[in-house]
GULUMKE-62856 format. One record per atom (N, C-alpha, C): x, y negated, z. Coordinates in steps of 0.2 Angstrom, whole numbers, plus 5000, padded with zeros to 4 digits. Layout:
BEGIN
XYZ...
END
This chain:
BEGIN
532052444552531352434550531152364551530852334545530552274548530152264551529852244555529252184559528752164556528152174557527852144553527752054552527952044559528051954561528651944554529351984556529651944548529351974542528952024540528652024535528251964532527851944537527551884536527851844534528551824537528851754535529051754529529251824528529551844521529251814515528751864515528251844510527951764509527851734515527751674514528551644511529051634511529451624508529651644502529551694501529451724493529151684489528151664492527851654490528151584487528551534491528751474491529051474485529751514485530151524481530051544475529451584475529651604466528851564462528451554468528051504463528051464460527651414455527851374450527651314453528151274450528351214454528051164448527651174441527551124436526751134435526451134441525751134442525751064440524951084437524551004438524450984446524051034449524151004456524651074460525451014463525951064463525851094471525451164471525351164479525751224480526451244478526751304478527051294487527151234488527451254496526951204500526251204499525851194503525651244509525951244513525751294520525051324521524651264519523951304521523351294514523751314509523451344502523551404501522751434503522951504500523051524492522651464489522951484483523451434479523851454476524351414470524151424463524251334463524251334454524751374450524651384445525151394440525351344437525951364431526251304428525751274422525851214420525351194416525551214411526151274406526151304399526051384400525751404407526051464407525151494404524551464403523851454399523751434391523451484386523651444382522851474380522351434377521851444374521751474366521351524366521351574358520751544356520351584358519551564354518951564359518451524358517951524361517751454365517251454369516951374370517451344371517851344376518451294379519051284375519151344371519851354367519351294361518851294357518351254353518551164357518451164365518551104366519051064366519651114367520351084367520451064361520251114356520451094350520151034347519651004350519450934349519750904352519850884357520450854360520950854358521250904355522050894353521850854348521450864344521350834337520950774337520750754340520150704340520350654348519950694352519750644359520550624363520950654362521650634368521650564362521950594355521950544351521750474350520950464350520650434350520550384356520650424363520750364369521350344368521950364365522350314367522550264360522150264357522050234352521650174353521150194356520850144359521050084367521650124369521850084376522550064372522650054367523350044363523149964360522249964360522049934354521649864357522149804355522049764359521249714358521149734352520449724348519849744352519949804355519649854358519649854366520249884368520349854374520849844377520949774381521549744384522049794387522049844389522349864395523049874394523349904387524149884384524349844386523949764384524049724381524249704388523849684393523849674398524749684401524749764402525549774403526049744398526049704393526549694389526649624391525849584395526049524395526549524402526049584407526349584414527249594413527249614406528049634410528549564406528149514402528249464400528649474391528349524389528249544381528049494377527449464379526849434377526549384380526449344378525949264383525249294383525049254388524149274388523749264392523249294395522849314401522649374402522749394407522249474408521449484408521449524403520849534401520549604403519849614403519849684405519349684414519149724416518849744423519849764429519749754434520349734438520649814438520249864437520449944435520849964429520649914424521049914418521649974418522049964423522749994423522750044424522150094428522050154431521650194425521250154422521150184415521650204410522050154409522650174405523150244409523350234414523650284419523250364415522750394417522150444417522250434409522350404403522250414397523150444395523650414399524250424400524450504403523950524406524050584411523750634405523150624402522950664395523450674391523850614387524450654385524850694386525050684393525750714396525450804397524650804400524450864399524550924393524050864388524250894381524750914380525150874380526150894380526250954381526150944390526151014391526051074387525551074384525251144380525451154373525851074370525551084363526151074363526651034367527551004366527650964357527150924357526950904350527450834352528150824347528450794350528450694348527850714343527650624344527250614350526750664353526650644359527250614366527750644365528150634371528550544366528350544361529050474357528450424360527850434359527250384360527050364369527150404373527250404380527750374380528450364378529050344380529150264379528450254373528650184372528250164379527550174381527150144383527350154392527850194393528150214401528750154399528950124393529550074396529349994397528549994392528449924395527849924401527749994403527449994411528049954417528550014415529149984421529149934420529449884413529549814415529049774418528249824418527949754422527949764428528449804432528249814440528749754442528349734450528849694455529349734455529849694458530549714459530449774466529849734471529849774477529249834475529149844471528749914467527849884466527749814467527049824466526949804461526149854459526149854449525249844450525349784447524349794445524449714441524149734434524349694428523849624431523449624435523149564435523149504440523549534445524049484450524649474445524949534443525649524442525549454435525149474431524949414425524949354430524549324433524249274438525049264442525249264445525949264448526449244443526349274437526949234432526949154431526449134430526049084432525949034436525849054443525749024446526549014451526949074452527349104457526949114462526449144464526249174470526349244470526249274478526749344477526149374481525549374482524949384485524749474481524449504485524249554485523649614488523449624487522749654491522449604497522249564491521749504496521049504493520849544488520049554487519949604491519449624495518949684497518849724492518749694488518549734480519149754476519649724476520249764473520349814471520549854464520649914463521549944463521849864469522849894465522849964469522550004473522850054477522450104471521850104469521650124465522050154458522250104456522650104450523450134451523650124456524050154457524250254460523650254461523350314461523450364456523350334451523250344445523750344442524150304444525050314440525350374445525250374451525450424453525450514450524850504450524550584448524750574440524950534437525050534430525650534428526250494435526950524433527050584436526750614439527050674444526950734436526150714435526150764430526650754422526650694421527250674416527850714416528050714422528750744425528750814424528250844425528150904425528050924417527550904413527750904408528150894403528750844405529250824399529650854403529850854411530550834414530650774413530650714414530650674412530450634419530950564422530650544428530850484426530350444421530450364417529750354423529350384421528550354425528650384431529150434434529150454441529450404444529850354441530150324446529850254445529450254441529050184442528450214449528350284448527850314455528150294462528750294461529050304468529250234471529250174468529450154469528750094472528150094467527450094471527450134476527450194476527350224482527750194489528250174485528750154494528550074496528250054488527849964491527249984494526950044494526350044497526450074506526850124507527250164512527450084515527550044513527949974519527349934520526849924513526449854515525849924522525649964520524950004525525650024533526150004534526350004539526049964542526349914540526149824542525649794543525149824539524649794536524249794542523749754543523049774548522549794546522149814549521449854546521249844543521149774542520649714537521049714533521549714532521949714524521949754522522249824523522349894522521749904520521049884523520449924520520449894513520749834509520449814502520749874497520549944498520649974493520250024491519649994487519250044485519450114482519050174482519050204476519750244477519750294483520450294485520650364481520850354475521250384469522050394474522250344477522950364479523050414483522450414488522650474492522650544490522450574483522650614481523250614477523650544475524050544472524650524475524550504482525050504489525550574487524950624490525150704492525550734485525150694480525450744476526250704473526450634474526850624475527550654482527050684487527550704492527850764489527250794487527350884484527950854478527950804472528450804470529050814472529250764476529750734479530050764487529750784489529750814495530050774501529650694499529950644504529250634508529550624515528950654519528850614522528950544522528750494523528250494519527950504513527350484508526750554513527150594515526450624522526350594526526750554530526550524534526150464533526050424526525750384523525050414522525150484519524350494519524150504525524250544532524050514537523650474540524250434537523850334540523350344537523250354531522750304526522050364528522050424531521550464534521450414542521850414547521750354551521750314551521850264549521450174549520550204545520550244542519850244539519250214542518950164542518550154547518750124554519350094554519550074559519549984561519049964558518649884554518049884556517749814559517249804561516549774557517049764551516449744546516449804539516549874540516649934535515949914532516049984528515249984523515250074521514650074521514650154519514850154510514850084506514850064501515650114499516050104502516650134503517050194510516550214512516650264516517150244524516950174523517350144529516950114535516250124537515850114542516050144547516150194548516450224554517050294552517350284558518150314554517850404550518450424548517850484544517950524548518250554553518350624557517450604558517350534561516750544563516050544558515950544553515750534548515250624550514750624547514350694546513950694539513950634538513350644529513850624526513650644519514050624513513750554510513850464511513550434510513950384505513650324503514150294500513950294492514650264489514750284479515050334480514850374477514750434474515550464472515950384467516550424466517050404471516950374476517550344480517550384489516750414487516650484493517050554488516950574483517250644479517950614481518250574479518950564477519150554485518850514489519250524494519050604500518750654496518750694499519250754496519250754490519750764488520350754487520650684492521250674494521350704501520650714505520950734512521050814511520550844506520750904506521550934504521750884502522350894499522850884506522750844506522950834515522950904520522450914520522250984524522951014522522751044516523251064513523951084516524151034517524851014519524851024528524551014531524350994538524051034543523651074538523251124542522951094548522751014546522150994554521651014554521251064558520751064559520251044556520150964560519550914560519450874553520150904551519850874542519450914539519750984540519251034537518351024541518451044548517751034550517250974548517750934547517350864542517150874534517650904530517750914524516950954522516951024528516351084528515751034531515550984532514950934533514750924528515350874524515150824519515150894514515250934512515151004506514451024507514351044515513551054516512951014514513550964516512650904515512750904509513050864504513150844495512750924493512850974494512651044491512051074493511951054498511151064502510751014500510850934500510450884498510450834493511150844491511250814487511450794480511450854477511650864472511350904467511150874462510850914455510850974452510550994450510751064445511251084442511350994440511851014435512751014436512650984445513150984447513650894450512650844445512950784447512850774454513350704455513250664460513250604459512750564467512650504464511950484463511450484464511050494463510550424460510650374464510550304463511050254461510650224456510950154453511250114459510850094465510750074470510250094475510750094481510350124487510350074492510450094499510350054505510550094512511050054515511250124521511750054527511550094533511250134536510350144533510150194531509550194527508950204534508550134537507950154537508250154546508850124548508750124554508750034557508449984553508749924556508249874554507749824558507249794555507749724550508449714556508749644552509149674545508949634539509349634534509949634534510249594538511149594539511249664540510949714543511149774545511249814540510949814533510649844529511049834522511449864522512049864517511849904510511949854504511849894496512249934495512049994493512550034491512650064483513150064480513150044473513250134470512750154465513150234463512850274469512550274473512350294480512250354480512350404485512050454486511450474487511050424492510350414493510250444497509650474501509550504505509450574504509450624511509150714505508650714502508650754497508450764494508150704489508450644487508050564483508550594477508250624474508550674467508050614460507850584460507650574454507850574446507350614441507850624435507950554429507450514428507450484425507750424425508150394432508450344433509050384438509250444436509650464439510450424437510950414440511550394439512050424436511950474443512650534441513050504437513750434440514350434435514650494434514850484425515250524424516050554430516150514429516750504436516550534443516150524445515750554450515750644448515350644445515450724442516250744444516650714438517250754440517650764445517650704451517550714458517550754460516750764458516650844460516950904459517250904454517750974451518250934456518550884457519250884457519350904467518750894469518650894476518650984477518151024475518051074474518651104471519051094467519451134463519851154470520151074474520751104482520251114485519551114487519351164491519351234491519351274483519551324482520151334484520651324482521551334483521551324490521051304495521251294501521151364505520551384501519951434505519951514502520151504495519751554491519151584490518751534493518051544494517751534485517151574483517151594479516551534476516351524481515651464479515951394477516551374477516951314476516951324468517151374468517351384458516551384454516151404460515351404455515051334456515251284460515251224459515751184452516351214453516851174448516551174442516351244437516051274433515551244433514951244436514151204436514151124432514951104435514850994434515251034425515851064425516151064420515651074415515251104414514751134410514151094408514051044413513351034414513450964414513750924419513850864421514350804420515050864418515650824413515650824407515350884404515350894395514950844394514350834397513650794396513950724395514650684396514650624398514950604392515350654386515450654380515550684375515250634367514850704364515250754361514950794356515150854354515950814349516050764345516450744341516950724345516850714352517450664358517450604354516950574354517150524349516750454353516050454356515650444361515650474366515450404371515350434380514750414385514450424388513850394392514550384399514150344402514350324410513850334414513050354411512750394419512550434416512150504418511850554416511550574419510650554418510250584419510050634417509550664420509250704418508750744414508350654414507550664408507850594406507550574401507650514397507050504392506750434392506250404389506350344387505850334380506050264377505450234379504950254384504650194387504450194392505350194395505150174405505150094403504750064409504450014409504949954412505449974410506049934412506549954409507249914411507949914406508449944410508849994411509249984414509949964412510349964419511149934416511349974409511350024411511950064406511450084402511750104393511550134389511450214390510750234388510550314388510950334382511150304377511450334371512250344373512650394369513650384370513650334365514150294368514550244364515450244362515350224359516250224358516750204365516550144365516850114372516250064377516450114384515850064386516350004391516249934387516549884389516549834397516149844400516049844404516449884410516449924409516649964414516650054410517550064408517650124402518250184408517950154414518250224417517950304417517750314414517250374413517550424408517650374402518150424394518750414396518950404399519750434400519850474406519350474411519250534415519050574413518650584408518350654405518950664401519350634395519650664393520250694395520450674402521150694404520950764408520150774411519950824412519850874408519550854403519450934394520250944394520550904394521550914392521750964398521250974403521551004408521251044411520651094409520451164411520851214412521251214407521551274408522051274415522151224417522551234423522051254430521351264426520851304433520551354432521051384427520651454425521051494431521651494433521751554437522351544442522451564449522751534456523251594455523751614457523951674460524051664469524151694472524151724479524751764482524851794488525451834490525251914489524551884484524151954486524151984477524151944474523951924465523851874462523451894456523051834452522451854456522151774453521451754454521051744448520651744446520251714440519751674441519751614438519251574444518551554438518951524432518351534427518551574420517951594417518251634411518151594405518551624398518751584393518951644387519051614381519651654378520251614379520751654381521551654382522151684385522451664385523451704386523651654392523851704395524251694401524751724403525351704404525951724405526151674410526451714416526451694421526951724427527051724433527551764438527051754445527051804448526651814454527251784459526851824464527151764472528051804470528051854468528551884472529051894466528951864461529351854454529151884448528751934449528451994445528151954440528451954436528051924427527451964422526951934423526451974420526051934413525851964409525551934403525051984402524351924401523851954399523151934393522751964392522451904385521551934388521251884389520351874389520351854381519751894385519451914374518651884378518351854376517651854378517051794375516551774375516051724371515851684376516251714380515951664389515951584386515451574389514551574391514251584390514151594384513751624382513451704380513851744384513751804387514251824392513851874396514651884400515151934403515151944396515552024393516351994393516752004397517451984397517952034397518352034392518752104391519552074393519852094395520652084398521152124396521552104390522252174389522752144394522952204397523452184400524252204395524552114396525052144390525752164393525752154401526352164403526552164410526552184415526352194422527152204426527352194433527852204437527552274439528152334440528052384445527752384450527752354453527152374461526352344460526252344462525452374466525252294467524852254465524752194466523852214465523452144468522752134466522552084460522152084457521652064453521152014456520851974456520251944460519951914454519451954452518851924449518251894449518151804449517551784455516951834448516651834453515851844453515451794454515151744451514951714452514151704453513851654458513251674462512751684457512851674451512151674447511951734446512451794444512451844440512151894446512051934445512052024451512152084446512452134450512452194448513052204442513652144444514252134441514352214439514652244436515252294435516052274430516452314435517152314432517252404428517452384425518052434421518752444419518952494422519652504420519752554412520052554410520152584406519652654402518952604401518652634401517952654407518352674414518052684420517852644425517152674427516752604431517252614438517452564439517752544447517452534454517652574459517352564463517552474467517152434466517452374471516752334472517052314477516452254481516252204476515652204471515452154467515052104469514952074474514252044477514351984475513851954472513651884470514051824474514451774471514651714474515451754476515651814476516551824479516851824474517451854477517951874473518051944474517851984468518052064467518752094468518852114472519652134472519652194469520452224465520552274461521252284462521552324466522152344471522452384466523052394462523252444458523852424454524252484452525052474447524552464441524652404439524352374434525052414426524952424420525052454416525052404410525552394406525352364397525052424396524252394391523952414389523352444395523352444399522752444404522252374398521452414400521052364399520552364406520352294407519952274412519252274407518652284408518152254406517552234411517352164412517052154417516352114414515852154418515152134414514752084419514552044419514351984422513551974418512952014419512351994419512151924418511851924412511851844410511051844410510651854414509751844413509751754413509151754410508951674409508451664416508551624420508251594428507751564426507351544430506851494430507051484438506951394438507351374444507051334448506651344452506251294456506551264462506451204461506751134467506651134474506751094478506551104486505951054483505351074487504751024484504950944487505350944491505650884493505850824490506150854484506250824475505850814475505250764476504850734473504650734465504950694462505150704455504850784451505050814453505350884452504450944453504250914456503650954460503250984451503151044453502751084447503051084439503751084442504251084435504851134439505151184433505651224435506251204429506651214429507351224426507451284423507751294418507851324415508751354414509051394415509651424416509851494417510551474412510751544409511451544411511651604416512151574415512651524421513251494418513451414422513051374417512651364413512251334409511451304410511551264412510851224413510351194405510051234404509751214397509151144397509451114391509051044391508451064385507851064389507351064386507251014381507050984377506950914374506250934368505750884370505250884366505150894359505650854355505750864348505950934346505950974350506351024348505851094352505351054356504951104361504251074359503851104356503051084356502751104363502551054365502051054373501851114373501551164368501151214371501651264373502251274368502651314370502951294378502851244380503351214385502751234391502151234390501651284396501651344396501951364389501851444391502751484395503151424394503751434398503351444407503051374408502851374414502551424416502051464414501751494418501851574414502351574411502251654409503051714413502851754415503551784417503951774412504551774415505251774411505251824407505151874408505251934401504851934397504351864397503751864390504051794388504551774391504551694387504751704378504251624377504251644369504751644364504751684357505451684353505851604354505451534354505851484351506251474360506151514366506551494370506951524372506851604368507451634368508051634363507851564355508251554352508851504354508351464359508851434362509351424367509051484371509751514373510151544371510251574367510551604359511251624362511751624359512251594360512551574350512851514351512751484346513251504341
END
């Protein structure tokens, strides 16, 4: 008879073994994930909002950015690596991120690929993966703008701005050949990853504190981990380690970049907005692998405060163009640091000069999505859900054709001033175009967060119309199809097409809007724990042809602020749903918009029930 102790082991070994190893994010032999991705073709989109969105992506937006980072007219950043690899004379042109844009536009193909195996996709990546390698240093360092500059000059200099974005950029090639690899097989751009990665594993040995800190915007430390999880070289975990210890370890840090005091000791969420999301989303990833405590204990501060204080309706972050921090402790100036993209204080929510980078937003999914896989905590997915819907769709329009780089959340044509960025989407925002190729390789990548499996089952994290074909922890092959208009109501029907013999769970989140969930089987209401914000479990020898139907109450909120929102004070929001509805005057005559204010929800007028509609 077994033991329960080698059951345990078992099972976790199982789990190792038969999981999918060609996740977007590959957490199949992460120790301290309870949940695991799926592979990135085992998802495949039918009808409905998201299957509606991909299908402008496949057709339009994937297309279209790389058309645009291809197009030297447009934007330098090809061009850039053609000269870097000395294809082409010239100078580098472009913001010094340049390359991490193209990386993120590179990574939206290779998703695509994934799903669609359209095999001009993989001929068009193959050209632009062979005049990447040519532009790397021989000892692995790649950033088009030294490397240009060095041909030139022969200097061999490297992370000598504070502001530099090489570790940034190269962040970005990581998590872009890992997923390359995974969707072609193919390791052209993995071995240009690995090869950075061992130039950065040598230089942050060496380096000192004051060098090592010039890398803003730390894209690599999620792109470290997921290059360890490739490669299963564990030296690249030990590098992520460092780059959590030296954090803060400088006497001239900045909250600007999360390096004023080391982060274990950290307690607020302070700083730019995308360079706090991403490096917390690197350390979660870390956790991941580690199981340290003190990351998590740190991790659950900055979630509380960002979500208790910080953070929008809609799911942005960011709150300020510019802020100021240490905030309100120091009469001398010297003490008192700009903070760029800032979070601001709690509650400094303003809507009409609110920031909310689009980047920033996605952050936020990408921070939350491994705190879910960490925790299977159910309130992660109702954050991921809130920005997807509210905060990352918002940053480009319906056609994928135009993008914004902030997102407020009231807009007028006569504030009494200009700000930096355009209230309208653009084609390319010239300036600074990291934003549309984060959303696009994001839309390219939903489906990889509809559902986790466990040692226990599937998970379903958000709903959709689509097909999944997949294998649980213990090998068992299941196929199933969502039938449903989600969001737009929350009536979601599940055939089951194909099920293993034993007994596994279902986990269906509940999410915290809805109450008074119910599931059915086959017709029959089910007895299970439905309570707002969890995961409903449903324990049973699942059947082809079993039906799930699970109803999810979709009433319209009225949604009042902490009066602390100043801003905000004697105005409610409006939501349905993971749906935040935008009011807009042309479209709302004033009176109608008082009689929203002050009348119960079940008297609101026909034009605000038309808008909630579903479309």
């Amino acid at each position: 008879m077994i033991n329960k102790f080698a059951f345990i082991i078992l099972s976790a070994f199982s789990l190792c073994v038969n999981a999918q190893q060609n996740a977007l994010t590959n957490n199949a032999n992460s120790p301290y994930a309870k949940l695991k991705s799926l592979n990135m073709t085992d998802v495949t989109w039918t009808n409905g909002f998201w299957a509606e969105r991909f299908k402008v992506a496949t057709e339009t937006i994937v297309p279209n950015m790389w058309a645009i980072y291809n197009d030297p007219k447009i934007s330098h950043a090809f061009k850039n690596f053609e000269i870097a690899a000395g294809l082409d004379t010239g100078s580098h042109s472009g913001p010094s991120f340049h390359d991490g844009d193209y990386y993120k536009t590179l990574e939206a193909m290779a998703s695509l690929y994934a799903s669609t195996k359209n095999p001009k996709l993989n001929e068009m990546m193959d050209k632009a993966i062979s005049v990447i390698a040519k532009s790397q240093r021989a000892d692995g360092y790649i950033y088009t703008k030294a490397i240009i500059e060095q041909r030139k000059t022969g200097s061999n200099n490297q992370f000598q701005d504070r502001l530099s974005f090489e570790a940034y950029n190269i962040g970005h090639l990581m998590t872009a050949a890992c997923v390359h690899y995974r969707a072609t097989g193919k390791t052209t751009l993995l071995n240009v990853a690995k090869k950075a990665t061992e130039y950065l594993y040598n230089f942050y040995k060496n380096a000192s504190p004051t060098l090592a800190r010039n890398a803003i915007c730390p894209s690599h430390y999620m792109g470290v981990i997921e290059m360890y999880r490739t490669t299963k070289e564990p030296r690249y975990l030990e590098l992520a380690k460092h780059l959590i210890a030296i954090k803060g370890k400088i006497e001239d840090g900045t909250d600007d970049n999360q390096d004023r005091i080391p982060f274990l000791q950290q307690t607020k969420a302070t700083g730019h907005a995308v360079r706090a999301s991403y490096l917390y989303a690197g350390v979660a990833d870390l956790y991941s692998e580690t199981g340290n405590d003190s990351l998590m204990k740190s991790l659950n501060l900055m979630w509380n405060d960002v979500n208790e204080h910080k953070m929008y309706i809609t799911g942005g972050l960011g709150s300020l163009y510019d802020g100021t921090s240490p905030d309100g402790t120091s009469y001398n100036p010297n003490d008192v640091q700009k903070i760029h993209q800032a979070f601001g204080r709690d509650y400094q929510l303003p809507n009409f000069t609110a920031h909310n980078e689009t980047c920033a937003n996605i952050g936020n999914v990408l921070w939350n999505w491994r705190m879910l896989q960490v925790t299977g905590d159910a309130k992660y997915a109702d954050v991921m859900e809130l920005a997807l819907h509210n905060s990352v769709l918002s940053g480009i329009s319906l056609d994928g054709k135009n993008f914004l780089y902030t997102n407020p959340l009231a807009q007028s044509d006569n504030l009494p001033f200009k700000q930096r960025w355009s209230k309208d989407r653009v084609p390319y925002i010239s300036l600074s175009n990291c934003c549309p190729p984060n959303v696009v390789r994001t839309i390219a990548e939903v489906s990889d967060y509809l559902y986790s499996i466990s040692d226990k089952g599937l998970w379903f994290n958000l709903y959709g119309g689509n097909k999944v074909s997949t294998q649980l922890a213990d090998g068992s092959k299941i196929s199933l199809e969502e039938v449903t208009n989600y969001p737009w109501d929350g009536n979601i029907k599940i055939n089951i097409k194909e099920s293993g013999a034993q007994a596994y769970s279902m986990f269906f989140r509940i999410p915290g809007w809805t109450h008074d969930a119910q599931i059915k089987i086959n017709g029959k209401i089910v007895d299970a724990k439905t309570a707002s914000g969890t995961y409903a479990e449903v324990n049973r020898v699942w059947r082809a042809g079993d039906v799930v139907e699970l109803n999810l109450p979709m009433e319209a909120q009225l949604i009042e602020s902490n009066p602390l929102v100043e801003e905000n004070r004697n105005q409610v929001a409006v939501k349905r749903g993971p749906i935040v509805y935008c009011l807009e005057s042309a479209d709302l005559p004033g009176k109608i918009f008082l009689m929203l204010l002050y009348q119960p929800l079940q008297n609101l007028p026909p034009k605000i029930l038309q808008l909630m509609a579903p479309k």
